[in-house]
N, CA and C of each residue as an Amber inpcrd file, in Angstrom:
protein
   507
   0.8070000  -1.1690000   0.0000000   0.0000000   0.0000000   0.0000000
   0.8570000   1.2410000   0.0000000   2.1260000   1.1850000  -0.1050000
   2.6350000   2.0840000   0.6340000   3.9300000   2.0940000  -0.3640000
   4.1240000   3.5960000  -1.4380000   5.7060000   3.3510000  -1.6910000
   6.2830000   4.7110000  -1.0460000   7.9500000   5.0290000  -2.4260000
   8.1300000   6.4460000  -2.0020000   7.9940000   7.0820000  -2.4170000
   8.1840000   8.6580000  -2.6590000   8.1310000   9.5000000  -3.4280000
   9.3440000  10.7310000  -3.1150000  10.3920000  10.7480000  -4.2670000
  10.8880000  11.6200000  -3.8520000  11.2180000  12.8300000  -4.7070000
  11.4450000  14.0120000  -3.6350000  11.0800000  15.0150000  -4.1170000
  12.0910000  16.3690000  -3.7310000  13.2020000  17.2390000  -4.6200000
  13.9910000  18.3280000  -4.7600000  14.0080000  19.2800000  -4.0170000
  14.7690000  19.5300000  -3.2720000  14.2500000  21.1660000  -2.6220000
  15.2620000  21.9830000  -3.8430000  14.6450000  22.9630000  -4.2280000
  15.5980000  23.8360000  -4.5210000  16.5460000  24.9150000  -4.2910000
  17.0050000  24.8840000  -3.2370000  18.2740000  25.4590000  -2.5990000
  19.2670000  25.6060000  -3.0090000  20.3880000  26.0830000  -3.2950000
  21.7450000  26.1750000  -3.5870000  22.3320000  24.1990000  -3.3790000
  22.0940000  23.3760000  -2.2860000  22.1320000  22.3240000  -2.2860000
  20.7700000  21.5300000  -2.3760000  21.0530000  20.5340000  -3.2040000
  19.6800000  19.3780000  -3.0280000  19.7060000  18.6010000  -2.1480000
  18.7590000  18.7090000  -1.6700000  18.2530000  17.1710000  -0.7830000
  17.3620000  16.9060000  -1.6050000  17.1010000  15.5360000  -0.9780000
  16.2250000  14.3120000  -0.9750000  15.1500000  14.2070000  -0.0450000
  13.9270000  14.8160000  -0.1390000  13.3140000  13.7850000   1.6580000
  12.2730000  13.0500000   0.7650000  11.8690000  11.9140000   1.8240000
  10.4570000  10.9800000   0.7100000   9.9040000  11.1600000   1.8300000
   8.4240000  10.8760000   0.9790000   7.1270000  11.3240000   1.7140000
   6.2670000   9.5960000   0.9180000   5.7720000   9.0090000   2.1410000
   5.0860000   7.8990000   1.6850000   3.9740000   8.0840000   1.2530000
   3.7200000   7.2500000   0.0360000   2.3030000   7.2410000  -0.6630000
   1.6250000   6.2780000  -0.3820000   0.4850000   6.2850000  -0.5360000
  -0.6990000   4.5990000  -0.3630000  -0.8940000   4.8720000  -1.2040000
  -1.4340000   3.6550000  -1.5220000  -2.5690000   3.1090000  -2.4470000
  -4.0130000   3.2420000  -1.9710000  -4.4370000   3.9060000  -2.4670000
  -5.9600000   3.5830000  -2.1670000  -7.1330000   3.2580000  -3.7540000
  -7.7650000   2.5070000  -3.1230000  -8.6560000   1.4780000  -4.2400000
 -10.2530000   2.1220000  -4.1660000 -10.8260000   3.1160000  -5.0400000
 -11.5470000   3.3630000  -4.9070000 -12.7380000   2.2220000  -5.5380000
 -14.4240000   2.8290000  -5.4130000 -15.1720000   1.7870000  -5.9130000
 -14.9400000   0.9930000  -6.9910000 -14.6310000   1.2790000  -8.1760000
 -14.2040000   0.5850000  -9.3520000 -13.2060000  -0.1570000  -9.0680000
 -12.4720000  -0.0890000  -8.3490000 -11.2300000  -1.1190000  -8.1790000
  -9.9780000  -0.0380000  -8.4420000 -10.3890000   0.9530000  -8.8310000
  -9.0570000   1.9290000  -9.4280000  -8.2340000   1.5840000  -7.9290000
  -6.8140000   1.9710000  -8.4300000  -5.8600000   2.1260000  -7.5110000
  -5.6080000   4.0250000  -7.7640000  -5.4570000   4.6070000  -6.5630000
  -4.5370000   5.7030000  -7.1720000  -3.6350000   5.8480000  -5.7870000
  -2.6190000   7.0170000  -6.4140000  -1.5630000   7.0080000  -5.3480000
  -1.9500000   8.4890000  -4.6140000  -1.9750000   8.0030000  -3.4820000
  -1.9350000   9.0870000  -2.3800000  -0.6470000   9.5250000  -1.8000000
  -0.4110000  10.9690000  -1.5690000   0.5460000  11.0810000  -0.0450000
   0.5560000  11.4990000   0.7340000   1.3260000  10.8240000   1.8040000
   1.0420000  10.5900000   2.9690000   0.0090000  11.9450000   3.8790000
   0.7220000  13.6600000   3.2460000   0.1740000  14.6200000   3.9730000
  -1.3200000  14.5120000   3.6840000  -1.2500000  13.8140000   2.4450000
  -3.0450000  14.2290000   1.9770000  -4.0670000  12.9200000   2.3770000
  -3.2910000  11.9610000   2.9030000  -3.9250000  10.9200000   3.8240000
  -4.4630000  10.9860000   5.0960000  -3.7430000  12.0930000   5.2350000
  -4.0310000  12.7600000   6.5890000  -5.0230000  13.5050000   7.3900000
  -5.4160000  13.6810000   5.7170000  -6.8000000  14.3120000   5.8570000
  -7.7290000  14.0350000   5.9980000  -7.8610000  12.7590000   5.3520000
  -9.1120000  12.2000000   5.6670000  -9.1850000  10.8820000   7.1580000
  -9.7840000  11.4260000   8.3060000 -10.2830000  10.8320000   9.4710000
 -10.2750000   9.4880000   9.3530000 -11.4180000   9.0420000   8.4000000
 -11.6590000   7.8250000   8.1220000 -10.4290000   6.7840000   7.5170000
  -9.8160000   7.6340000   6.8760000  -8.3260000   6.5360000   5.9220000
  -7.2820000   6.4400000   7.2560000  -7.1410000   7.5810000   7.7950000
  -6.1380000   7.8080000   9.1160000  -6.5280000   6.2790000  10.0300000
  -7.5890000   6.6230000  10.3120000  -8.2620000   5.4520000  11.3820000
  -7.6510000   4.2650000  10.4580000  -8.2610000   3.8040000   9.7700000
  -7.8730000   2.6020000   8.8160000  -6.7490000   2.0750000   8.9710000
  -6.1900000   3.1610000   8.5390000  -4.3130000   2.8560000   9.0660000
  -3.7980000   2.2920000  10.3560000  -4.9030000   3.3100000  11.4600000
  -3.9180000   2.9330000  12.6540000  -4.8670000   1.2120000  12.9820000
  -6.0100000   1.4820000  12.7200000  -6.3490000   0.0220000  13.5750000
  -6.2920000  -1.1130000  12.6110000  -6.1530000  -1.1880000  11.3700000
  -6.1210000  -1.9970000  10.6140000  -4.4780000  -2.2450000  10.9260000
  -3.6490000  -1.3730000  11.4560000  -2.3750000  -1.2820000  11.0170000
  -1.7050000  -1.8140000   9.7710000  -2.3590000  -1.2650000   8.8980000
  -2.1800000  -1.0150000   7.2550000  -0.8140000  -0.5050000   7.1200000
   0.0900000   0.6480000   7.5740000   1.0450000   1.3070000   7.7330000
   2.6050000   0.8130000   6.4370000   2.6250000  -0.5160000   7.0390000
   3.9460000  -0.7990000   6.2300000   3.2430000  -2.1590000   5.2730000
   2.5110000  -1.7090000   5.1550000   1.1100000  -2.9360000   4.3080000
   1.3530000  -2.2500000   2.5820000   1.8330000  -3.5160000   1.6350000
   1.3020000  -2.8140000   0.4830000   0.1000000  -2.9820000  -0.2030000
  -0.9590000  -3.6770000   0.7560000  -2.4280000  -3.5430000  -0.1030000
  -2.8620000  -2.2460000   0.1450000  -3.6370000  -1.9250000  -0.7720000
  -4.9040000  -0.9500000  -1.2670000  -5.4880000  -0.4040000   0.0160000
  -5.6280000   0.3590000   0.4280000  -7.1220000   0.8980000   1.1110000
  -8.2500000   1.2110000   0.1830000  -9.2850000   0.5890000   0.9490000
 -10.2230000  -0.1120000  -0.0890000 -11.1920000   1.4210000   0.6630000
 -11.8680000   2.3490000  -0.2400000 -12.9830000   3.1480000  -0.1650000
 -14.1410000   2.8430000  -1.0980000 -14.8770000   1.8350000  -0.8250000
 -15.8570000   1.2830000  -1.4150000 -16.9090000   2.1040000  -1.8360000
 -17.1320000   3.1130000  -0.9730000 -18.0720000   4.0680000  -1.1270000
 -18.0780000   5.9090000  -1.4170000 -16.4950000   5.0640000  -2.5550000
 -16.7060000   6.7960000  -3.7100000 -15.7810000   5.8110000  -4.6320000
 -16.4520000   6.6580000  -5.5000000 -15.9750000   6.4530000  -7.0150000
 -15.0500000   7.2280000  -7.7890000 -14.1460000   6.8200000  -8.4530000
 -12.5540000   7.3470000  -9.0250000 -12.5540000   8.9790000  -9.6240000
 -14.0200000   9.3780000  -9.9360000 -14.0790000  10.5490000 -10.8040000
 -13.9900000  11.2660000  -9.3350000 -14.6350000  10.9580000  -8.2090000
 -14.9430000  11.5910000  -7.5820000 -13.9950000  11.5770000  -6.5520000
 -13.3780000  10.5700000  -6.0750000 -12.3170000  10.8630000  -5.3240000
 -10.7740000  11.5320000  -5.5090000 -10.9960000  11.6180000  -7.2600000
 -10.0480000  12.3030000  -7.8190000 -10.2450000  13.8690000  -7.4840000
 -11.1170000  14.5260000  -7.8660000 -11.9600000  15.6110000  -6.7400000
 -11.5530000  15.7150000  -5.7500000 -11.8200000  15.1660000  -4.7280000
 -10.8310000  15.3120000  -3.2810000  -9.7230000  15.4280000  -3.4540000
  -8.9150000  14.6850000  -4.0060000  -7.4340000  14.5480000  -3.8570000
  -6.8730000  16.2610000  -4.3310000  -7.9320000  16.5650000  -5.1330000
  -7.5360000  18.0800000  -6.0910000  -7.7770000  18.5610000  -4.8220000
  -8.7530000  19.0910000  -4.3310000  -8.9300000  19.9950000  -3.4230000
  -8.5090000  19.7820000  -1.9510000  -7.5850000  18.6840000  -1.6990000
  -6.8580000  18.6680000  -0.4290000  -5.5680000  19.1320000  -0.5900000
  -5.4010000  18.8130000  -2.3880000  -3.7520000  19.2930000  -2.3710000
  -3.9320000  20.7700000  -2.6890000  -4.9490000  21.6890000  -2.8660000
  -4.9110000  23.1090000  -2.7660000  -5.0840000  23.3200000  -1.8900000
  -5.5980000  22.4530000  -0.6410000  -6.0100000  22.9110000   0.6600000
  -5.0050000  22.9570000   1.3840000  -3.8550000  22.2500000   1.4250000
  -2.6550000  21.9340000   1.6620000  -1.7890000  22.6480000   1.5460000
  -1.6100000  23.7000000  -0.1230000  -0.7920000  24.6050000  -0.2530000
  -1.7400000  25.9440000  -0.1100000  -2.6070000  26.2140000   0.4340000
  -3.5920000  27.5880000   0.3270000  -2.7890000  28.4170000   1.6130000
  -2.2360000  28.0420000   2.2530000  -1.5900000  28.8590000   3.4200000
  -0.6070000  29.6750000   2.9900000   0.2930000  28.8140000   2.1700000
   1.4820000  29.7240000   1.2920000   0.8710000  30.2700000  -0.0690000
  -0.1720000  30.5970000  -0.4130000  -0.9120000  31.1050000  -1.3740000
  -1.7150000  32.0420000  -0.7600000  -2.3900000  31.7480000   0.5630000
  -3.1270000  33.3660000   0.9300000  -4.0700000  32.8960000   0.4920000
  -5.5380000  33.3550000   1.9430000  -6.6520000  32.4820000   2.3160000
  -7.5360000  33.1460000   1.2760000  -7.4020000  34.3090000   0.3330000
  -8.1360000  34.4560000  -0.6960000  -8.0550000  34.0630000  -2.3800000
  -6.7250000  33.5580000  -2.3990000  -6.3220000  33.1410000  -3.6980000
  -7.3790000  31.2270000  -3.4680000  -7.5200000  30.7230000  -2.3160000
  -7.9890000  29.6520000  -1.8920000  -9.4490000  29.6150000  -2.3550000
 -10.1340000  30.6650000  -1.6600000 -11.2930000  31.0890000  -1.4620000
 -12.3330000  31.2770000  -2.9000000 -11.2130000  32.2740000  -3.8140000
 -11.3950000  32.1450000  -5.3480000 -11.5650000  30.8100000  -5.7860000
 -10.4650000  30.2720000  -5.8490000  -9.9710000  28.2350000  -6.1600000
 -11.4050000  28.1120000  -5.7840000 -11.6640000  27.3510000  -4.5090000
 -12.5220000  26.7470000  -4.3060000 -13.7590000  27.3260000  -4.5970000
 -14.5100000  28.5710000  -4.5310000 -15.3600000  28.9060000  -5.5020000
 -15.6380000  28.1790000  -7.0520000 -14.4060000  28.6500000  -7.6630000
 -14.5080000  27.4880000  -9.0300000 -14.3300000  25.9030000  -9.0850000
 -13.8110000  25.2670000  -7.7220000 -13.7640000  24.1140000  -7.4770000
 -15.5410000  23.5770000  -7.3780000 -16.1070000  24.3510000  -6.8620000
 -17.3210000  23.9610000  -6.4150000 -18.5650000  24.5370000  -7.7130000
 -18.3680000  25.0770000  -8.7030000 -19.0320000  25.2660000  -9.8310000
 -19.2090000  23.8480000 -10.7110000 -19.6880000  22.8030000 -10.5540000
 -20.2810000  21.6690000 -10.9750000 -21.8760000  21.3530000 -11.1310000
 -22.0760000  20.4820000 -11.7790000 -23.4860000  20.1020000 -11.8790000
 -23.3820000  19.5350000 -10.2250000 -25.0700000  19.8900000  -9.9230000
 -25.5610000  19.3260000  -8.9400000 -25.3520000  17.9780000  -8.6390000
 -25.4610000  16.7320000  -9.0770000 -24.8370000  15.5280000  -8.8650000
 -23.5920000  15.5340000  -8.2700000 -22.7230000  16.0200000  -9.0290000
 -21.0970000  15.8710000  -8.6260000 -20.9390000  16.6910000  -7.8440000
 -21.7350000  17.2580000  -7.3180000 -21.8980000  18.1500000  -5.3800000
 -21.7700000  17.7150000  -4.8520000 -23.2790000  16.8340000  -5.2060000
 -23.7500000  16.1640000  -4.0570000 -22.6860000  14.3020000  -3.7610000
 -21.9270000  14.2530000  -4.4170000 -20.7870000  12.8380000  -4.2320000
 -19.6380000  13.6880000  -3.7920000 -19.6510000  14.6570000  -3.8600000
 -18.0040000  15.0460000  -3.2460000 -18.6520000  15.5040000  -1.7450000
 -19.4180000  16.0310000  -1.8340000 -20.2110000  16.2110000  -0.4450000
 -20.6000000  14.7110000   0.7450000 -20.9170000  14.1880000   0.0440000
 -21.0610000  12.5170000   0.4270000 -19.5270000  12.1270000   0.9650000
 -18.4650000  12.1590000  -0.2510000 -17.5780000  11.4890000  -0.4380000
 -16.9010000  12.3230000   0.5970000 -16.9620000  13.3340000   0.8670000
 -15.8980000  14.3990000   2.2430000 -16.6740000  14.1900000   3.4390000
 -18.1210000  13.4300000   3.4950000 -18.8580000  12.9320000   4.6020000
 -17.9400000  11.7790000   5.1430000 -18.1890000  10.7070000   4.1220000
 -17.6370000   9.4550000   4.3960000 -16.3980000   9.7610000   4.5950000
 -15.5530000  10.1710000   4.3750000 -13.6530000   9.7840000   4.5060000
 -13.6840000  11.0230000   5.5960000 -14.8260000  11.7240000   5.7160000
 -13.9440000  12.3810000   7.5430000 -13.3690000  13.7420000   7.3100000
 -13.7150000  14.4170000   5.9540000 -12.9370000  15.5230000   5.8930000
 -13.3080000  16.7920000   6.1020000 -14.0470000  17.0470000   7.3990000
 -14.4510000  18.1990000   7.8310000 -14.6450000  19.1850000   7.0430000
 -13.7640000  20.0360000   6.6790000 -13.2010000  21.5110000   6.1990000
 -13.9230000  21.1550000   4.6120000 -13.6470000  20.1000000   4.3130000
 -14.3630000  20.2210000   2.5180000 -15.6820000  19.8900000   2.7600000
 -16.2090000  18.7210000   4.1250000 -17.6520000  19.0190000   3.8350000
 -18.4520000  20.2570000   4.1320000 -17.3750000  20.8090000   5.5790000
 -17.9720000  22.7450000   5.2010000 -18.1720000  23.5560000   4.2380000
 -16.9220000  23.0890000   3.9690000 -17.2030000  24.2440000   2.2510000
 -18.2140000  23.8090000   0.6690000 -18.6150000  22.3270000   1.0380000
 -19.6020000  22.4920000   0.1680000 -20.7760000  22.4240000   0.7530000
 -21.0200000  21.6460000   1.7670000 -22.1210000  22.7340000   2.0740000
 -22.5790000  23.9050000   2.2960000 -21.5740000  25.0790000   2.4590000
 -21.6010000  26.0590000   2.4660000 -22.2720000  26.4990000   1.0120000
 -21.2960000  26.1270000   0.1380000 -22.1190000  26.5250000  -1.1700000
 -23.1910000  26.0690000  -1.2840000 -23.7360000  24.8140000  -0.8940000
 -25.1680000  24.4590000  -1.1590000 -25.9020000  25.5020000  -0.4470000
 -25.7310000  25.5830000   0.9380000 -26.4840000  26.7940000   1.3140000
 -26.0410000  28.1430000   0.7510000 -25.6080000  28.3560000   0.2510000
 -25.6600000  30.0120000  -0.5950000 -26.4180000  29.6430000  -1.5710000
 -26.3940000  28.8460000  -2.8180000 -27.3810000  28.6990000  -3.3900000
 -28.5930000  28.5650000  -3.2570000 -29.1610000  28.2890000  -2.0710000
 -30.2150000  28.0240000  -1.4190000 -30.9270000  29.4980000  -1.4320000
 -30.0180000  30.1030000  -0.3340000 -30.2260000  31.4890000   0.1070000
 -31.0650000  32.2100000  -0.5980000 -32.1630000  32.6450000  -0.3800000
 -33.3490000  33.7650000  -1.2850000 -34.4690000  33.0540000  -1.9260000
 -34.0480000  31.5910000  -1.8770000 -35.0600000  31.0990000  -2.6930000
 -36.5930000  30.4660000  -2.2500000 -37.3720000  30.1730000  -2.7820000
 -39.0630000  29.7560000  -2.0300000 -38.7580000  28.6450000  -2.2120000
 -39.5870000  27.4990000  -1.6200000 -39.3050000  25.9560000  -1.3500000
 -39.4370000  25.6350000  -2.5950000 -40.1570000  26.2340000  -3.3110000
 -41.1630000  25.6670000  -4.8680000 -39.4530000  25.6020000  -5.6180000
 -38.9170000  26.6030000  -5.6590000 -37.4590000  27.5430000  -6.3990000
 -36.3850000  26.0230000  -5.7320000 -36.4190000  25.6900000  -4.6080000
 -34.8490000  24.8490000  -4.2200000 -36.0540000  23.4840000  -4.7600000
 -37.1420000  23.2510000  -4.6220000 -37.4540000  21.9460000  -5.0600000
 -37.6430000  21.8240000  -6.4770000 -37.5140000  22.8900000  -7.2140000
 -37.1090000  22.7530000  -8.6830000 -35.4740000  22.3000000  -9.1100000
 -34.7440000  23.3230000  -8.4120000 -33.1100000  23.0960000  -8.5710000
 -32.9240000  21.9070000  -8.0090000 -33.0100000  21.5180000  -6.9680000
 -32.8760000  20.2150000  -6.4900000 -33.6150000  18.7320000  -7.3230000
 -34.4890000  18.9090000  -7.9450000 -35.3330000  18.1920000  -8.7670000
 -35.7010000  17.0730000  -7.7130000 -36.4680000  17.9870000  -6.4680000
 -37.5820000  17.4660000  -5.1620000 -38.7830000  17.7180000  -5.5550000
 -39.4170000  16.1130000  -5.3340000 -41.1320000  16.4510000  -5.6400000
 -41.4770000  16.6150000  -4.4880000 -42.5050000  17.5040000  -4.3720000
 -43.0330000  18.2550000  -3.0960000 -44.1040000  16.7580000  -2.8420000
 -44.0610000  16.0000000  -2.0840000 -45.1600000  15.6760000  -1.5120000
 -46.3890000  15.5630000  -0.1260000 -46.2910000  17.0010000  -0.1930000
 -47.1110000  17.5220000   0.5200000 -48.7270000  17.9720000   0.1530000
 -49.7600000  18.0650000   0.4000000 -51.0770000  17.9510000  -0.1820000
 -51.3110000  19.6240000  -0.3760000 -51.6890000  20.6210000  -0.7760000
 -52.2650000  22.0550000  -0.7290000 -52.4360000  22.6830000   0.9000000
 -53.1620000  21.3890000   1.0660000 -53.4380000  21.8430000   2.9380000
 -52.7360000  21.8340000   3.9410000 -51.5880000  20.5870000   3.2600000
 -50.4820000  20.7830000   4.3050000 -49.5740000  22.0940000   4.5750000
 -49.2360000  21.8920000   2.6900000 -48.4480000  23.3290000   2.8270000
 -48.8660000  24.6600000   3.5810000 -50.7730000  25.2020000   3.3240000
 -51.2300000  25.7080000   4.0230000 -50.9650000  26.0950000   5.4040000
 -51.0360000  24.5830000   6.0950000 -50.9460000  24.5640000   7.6270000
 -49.1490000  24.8660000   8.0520000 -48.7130000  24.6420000   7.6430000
 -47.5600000  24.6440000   7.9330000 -46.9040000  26.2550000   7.4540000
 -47.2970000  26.8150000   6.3150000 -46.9110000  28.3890000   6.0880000
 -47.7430000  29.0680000   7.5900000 -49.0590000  28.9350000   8.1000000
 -49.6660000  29.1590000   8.9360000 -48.9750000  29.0030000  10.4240000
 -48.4810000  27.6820000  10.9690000 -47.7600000  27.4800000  11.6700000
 -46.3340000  28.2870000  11.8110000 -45.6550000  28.7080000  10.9690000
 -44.5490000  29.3210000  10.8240000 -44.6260000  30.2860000  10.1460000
 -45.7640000  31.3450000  10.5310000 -45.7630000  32.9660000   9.7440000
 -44.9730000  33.2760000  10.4010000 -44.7530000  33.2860000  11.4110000
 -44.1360000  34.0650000  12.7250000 -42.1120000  34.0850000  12.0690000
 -41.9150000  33.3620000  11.4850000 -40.4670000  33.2070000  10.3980000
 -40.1840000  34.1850000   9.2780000 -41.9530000  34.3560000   8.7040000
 -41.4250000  35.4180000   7.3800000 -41.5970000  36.5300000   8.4780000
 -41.3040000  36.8800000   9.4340000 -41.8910000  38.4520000  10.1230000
 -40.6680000  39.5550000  10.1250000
């Protein structure tokens, strides 16, 4: 699961340091290579590691429940998340704005997919955007964008705008 990777400083002298990669096996069976800092990120793979003690293991970590388009997605936006400190929290802020300009589907799996693997900070930030998009709109307006059938009867809706006037005030 586990090779090296090594990588130049550019200084007047070179070093060498390696930084370990996994393997991780998303739903399709894909393999891709992770490293180690960006393993780190996710809660769920961390755990894996320590109690599986996977560590000096070269099988796969198996994430059964995201798929290669989509965990490729993460991997993008942990490794900008990673360098956004030495870039300045608005050059980030921009990024991930256009990171998060997708069809609704592929929201809602990277949203899922930063549920499942534990990654706090990215499931904030897209839900965040889901709720800004939200923001201003009538239920009729997010259950169109969302493509939600209302199944509620005339009277319900009724009772319930009735119950909660006291909200539009």
């Amino acid at each position: 699961m586990e090779s090296t990777k090594a990588t130049e400083n550019t200084d007047s002298q070179k070093t060498s340091t390696v930084e370990k990669i996994y393997k991780v096996q998303t739903k399709e069976q894909e393999i891709c290579e992770v490293p180690a800092s960006i393993i780190g990120m996710s809660k769920l793979v961390t755990t894996m590691l320590e109690d599986l003690n996977l560590q000096d293991d070269d099988a796969p970590i198996p994430i059964p429940n995201v798929t290669a388009p989509v965990f490729k997605k993460v991997l993008a936006w942990c490794e900008k998340q990673k360098t956004h400190e030495k870039e300045g929290k608005q050059l980030f802020e921009t990024w991930s704005e256009e990171f998060f300009k997708v069809e609704y589907p592929l929201l809602f799996e990277i949203i899922m997919a930063a549920n499942y693997l534990d990654i706090p900070k990215l499931l904030d930030d897209g839900c965040r955007k889901i709720a800004l998009m939200m923001k201003g709109k009538t239920p009729e307006e997010i259950r169109t964008m969302f493509n939600i059938t209302n199944d509620f009867s005339p009277e319900e809706e009724e009772e319930i705008r009735r119950e909660n006037a006291w909200c539009e005030d």
